[in-house]
Structures are given as structure tokens and as C-alpha cells.
DSSP file (Angstrom, degrees, kcal/mol; ACC not computed):
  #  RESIDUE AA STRUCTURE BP1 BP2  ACC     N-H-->O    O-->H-N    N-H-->O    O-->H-N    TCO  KAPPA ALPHA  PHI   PSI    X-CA   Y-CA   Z-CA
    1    1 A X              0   0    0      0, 0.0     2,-0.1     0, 0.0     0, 0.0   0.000 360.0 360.0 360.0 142.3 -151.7   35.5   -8.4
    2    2 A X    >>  -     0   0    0      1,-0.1     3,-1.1     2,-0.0     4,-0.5  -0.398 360.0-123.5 -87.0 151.0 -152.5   39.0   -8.7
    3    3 A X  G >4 S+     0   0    0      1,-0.2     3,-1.1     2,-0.1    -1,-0.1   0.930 108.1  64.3 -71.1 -38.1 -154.5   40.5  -11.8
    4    4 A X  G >4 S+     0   0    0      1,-0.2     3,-1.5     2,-0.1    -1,-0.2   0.510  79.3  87.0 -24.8 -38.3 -151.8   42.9  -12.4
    5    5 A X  G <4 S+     0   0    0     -3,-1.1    -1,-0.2     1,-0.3     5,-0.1   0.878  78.7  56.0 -61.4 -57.2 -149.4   40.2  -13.2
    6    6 A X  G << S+     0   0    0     -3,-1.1    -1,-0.3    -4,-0.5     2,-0.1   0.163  75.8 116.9 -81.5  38.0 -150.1   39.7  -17.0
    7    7 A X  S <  S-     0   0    0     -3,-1.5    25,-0.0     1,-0.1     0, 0.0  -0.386  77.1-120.5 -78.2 177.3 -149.4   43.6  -17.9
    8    8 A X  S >  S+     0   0    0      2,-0.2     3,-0.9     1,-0.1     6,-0.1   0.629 111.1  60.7 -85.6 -32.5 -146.4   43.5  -20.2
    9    9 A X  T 3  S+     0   0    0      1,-0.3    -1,-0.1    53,-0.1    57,-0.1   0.313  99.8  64.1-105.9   4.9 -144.0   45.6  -18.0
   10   10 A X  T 3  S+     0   0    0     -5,-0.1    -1,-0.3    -6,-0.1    -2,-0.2   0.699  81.6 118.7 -90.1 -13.8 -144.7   42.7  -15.4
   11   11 A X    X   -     0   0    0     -3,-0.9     3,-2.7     1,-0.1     4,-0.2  -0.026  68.9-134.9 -64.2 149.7 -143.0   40.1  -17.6
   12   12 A X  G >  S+     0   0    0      1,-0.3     3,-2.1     2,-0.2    -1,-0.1   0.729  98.5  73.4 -33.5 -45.7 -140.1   38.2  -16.7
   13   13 A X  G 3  S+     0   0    0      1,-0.4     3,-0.3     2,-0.2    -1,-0.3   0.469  98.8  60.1 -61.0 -13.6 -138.3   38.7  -20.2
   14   14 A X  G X   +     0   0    0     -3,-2.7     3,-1.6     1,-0.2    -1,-0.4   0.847  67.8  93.4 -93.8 -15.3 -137.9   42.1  -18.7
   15   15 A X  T <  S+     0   0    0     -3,-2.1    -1,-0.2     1,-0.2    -2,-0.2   0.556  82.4  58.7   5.0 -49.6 -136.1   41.2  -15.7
   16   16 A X  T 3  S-     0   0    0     -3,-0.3    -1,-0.2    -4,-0.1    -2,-0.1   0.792  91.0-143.8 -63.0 -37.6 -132.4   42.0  -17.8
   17   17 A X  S <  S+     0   0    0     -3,-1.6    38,-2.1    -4,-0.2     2,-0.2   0.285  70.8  31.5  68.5  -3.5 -133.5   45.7  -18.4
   18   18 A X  B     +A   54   0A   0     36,-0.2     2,-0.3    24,-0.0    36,-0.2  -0.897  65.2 122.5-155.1 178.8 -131.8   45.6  -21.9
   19   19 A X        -     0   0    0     34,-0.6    34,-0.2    -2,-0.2     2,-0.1  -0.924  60.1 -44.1 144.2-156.9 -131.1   43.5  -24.5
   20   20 A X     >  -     0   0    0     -2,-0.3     4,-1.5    32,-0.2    32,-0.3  -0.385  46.0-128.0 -98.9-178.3 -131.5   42.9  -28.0
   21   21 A X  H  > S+     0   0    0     30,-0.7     4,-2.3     1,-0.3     5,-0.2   0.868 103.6  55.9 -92.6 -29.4 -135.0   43.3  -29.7
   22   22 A X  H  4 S+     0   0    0      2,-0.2     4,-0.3    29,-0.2    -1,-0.3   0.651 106.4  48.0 -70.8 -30.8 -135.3   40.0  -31.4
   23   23 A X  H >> S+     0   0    0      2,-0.2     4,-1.1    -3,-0.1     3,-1.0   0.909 118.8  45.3 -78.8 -68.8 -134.8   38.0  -28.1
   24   24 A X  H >X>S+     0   0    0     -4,-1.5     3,-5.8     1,-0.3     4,-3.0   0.910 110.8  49.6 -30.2 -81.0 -137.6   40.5  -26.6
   25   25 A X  H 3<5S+     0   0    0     -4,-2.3    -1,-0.3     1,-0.3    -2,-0.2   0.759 105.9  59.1 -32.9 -35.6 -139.9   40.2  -29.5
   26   26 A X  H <45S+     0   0    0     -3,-1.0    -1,-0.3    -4,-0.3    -2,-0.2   0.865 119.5  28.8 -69.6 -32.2 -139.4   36.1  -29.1
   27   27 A X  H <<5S+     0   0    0     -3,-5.8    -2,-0.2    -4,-1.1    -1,-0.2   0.797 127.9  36.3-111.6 -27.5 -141.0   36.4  -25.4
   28   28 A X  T  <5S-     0   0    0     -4,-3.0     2,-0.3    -5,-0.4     3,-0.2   0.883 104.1-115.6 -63.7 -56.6 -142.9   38.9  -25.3
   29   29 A X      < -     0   0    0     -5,-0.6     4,-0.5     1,-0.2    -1,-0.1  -0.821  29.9 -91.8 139.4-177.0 -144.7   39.0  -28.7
   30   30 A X  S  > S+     0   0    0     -2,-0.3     4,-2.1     2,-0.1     5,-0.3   0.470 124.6  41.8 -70.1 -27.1 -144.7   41.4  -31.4
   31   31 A X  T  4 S+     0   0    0      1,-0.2    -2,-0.1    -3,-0.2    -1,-0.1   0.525 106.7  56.1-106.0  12.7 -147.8   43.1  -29.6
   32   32 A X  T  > S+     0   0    0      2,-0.1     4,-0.7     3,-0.1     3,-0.3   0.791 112.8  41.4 -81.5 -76.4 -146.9   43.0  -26.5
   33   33 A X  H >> S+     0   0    0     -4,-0.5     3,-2.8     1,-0.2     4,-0.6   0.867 110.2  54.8 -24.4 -71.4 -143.4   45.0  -27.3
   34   34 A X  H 3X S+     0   0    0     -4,-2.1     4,-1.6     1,-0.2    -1,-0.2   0.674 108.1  55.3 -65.2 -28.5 -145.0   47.5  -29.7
   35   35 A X  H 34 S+     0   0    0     -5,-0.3    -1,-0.2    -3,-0.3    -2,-0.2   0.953 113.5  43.7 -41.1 -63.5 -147.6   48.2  -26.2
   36   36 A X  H <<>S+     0   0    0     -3,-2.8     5,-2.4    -4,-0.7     6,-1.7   0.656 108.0  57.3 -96.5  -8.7 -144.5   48.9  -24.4
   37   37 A X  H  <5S+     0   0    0     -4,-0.6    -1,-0.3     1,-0.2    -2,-0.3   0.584 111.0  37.4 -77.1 -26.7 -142.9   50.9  -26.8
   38   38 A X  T  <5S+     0   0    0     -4,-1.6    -1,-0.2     1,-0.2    -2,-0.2   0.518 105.2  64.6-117.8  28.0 -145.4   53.5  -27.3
   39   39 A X  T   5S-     0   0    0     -3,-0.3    -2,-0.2    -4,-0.1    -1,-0.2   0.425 117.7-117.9 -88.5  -1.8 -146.5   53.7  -23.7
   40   40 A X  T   5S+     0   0    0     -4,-0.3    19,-0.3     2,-0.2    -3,-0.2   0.822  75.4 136.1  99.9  41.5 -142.9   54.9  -23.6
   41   41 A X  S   <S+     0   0    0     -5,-2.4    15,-2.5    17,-0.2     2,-0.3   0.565  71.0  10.2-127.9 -56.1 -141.9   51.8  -21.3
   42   42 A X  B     -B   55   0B   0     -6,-1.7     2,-0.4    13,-0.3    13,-0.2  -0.812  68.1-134.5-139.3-176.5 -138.6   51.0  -23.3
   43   43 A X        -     0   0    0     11,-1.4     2,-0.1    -2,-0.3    -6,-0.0  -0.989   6.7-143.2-163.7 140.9 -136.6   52.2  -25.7
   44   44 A X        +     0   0    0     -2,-0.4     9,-0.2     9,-0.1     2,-0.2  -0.542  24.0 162.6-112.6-170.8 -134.7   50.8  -29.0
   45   45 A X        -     0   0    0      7,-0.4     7,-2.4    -2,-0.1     2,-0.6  -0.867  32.0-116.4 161.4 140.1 -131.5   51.8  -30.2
   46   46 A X        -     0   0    0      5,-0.2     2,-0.2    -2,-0.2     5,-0.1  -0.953  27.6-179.8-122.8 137.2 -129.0   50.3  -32.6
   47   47 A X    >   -     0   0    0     -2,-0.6     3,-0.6     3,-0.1     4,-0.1  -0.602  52.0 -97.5-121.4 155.5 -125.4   49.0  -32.0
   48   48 A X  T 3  S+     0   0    0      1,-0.2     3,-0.1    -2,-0.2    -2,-0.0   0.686 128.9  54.2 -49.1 -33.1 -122.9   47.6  -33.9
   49   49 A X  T 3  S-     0   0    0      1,-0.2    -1,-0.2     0, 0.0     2,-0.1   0.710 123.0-105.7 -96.8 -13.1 -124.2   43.8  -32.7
   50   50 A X  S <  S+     0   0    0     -3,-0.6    -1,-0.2   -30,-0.0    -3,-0.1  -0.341  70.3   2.9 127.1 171.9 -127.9   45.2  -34.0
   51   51 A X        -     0   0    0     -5,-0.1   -30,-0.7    -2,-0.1     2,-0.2   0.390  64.8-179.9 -37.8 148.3 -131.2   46.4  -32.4
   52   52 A X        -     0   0    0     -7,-2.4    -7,-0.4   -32,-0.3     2,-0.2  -0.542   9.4-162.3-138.7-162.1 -131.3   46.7  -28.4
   53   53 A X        +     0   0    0     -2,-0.2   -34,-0.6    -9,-0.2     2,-0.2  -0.631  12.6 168.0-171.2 159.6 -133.7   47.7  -25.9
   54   54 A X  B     -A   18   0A   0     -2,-0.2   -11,-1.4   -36,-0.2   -36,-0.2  -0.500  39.4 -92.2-172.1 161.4 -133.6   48.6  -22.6
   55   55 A X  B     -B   42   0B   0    -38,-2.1   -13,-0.3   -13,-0.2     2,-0.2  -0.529  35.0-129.8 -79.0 151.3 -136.4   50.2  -20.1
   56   56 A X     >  -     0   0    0    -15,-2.5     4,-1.5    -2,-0.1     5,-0.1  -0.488  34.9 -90.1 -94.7 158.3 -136.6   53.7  -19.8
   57   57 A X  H >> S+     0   0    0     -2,-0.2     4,-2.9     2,-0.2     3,-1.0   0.897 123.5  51.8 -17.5 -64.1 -136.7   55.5  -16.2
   58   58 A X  H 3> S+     0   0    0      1,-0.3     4,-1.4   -18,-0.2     5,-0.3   0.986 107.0  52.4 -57.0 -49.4 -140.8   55.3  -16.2
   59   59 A X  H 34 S+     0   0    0    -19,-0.3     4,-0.3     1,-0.2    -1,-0.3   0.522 106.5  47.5 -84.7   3.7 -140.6   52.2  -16.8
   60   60 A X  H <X S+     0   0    0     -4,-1.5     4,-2.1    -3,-1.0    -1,-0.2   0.894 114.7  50.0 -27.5 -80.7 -138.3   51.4  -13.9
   61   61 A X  H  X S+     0   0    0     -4,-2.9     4,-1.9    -3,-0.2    -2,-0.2   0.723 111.5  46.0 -49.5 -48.3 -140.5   53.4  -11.8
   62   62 A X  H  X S+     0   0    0     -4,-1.4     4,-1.3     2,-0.2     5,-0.2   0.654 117.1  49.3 -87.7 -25.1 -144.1   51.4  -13.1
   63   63 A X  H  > S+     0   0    0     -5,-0.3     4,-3.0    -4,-0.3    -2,-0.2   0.980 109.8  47.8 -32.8 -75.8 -142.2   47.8  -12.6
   64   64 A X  H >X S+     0   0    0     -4,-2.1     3,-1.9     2,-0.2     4,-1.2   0.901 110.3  48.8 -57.5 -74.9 -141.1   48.7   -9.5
   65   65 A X  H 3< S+     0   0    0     -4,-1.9    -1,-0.2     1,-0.3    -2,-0.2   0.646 119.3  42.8 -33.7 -55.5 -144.7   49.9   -8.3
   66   66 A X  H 3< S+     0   0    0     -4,-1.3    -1,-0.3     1,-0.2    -2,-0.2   0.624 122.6  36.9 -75.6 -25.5 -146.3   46.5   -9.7
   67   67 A X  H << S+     0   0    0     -4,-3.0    -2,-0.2    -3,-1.9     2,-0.2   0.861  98.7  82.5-117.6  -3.1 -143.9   44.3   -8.5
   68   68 A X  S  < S-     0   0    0     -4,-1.2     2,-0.4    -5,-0.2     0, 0.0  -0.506  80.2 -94.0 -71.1 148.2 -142.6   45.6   -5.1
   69   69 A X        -     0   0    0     -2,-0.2    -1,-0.1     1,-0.1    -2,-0.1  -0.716  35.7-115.8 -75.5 132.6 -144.0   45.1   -1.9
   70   70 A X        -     0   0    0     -2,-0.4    -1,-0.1     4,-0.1     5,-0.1   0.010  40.3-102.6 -67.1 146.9 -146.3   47.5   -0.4
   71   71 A X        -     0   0    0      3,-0.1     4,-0.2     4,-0.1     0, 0.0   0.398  26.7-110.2 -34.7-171.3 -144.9   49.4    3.0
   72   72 A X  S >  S+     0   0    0      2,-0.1     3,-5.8     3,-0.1     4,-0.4   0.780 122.0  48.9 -78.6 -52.0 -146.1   48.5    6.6
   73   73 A X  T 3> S+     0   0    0      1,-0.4     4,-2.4     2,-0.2     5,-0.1   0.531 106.8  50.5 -57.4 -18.4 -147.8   51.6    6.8
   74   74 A X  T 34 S+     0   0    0      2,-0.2    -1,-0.4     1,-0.1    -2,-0.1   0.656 114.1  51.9 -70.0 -21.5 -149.6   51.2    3.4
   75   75 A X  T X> S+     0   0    0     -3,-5.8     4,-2.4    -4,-0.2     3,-1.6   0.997 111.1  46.0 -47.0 -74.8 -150.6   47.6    4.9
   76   76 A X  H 3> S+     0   0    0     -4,-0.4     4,-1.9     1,-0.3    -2,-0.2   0.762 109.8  48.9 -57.0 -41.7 -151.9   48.9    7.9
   77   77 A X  H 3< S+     0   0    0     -4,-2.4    -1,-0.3    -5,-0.2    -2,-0.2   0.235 112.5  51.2 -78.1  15.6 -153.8   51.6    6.4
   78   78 A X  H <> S+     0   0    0     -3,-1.6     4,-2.2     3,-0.1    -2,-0.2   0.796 109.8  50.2 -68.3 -72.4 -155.5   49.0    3.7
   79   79 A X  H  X>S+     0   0    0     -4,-2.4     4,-1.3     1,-0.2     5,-0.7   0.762 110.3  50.4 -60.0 -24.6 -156.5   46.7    6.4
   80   80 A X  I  X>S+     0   0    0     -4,-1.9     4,-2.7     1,-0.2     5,-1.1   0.977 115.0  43.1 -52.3 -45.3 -158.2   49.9    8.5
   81   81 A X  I  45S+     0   0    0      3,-0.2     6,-2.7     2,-0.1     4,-0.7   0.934 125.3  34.8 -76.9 -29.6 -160.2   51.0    5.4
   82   82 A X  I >X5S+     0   0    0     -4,-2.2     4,-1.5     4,-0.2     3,-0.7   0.972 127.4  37.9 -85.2 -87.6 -161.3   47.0    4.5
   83   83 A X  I 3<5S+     0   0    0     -4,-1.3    -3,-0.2     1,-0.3    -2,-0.1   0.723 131.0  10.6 -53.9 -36.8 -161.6   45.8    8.0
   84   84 A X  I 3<<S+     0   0    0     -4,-2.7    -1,-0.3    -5,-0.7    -3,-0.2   0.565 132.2  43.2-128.9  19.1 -163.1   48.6   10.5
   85   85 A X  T <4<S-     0   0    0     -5,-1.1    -3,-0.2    -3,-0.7    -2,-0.2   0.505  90.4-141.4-103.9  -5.5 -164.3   51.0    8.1
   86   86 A X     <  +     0   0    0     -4,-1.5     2,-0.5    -6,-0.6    -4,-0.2   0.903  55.7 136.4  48.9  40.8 -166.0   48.6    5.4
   87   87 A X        +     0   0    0     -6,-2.7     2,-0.5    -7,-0.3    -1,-0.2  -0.959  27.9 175.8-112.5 126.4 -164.7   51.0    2.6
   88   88 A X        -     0   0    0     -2,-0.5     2,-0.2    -3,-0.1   -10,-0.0  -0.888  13.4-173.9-126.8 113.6 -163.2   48.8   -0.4
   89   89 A X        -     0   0    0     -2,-0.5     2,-0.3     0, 0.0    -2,-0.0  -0.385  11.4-164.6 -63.6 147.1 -162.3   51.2   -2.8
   90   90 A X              0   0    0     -2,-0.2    -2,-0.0     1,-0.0     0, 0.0  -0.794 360.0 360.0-150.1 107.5 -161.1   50.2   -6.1
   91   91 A X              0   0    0     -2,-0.3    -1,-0.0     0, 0.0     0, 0.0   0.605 360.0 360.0 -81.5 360.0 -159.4   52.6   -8.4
């Protein structure tokens, strides 16, 4: 499992991409939410059925990044710099 994995905006409970805030709050945490709410990750909003959610564009974008798989070509060019150049970088 990757370290990456317990950020907030990798949890599951986001998988819907809206819903209501109380449901959120339940899986996430209260401090977990409040995290993703002022890195500007998601976004509340009130309805007639009562507080919502949903992720905003960045946080689309920073999902996707953490949970997609990388390209070939970003593969290939990993395995050059780890394997024949013996540079392991870590940003």
C-alpha cells in the first residue's frame, strides 16, 4: 500500500463526489473534513434536504493524480533514473 493512501482526499467516502455533510463528517472525521475544506478540496452548500458537499475542480484534479495510474512513459522514465542511473529522487 502506498504512503499516500491515508491523505484524506484518498478516502473512499469520497468516491460519490457529493453528498450530504453529516454522512461525510461520520467517515471521515470532523478533522479530516475541516483539512479538506480549507485546503479548498470540497465545498459545502445548503439545500432544501440540508448541508451537502461535493469536491471542487482541484480536488478532482489532486484525486485523480494520487489515485491514477502513472503513464508508460512516466514508468519507463522512473525505471531509467532508479535502475541505470542510480538517481532516487524523492520530492
Amino acid at each position: 500500500m502506498k504512503a499516500y493512501m491515508n491523505l484524506p482526499i484518498c478516502n473512499p467516502a469520497l468516491n460519490d463526489e457529493s453528498g450530504f455533510v453529516s454522512e461525510l463528517k461520520s467517515k471521515l472525521g470532523e478533522k479530516d473534513f475541516r483539512s479538506l475544506e480549507l485546503q479548498g478540496f470540497i465545498k459545502n452548500a445548503v439545500s432544501k434536504d440540508g448541508n451537502t458537499w461535493a469536491l471542487t475542480k482541484e480536488g478532482k484534479k489532486v484525486r485523480n493524480y494520487f489515485l491514477s495510474r502513472p503513464s508508460v512513459k512516466t514508468r519507463v522514465s522512473d525505471w531509467v533514473l532508479r535502475n541505470l542511473l542510480h538517481m532516487n529522487i524523492t520530492l
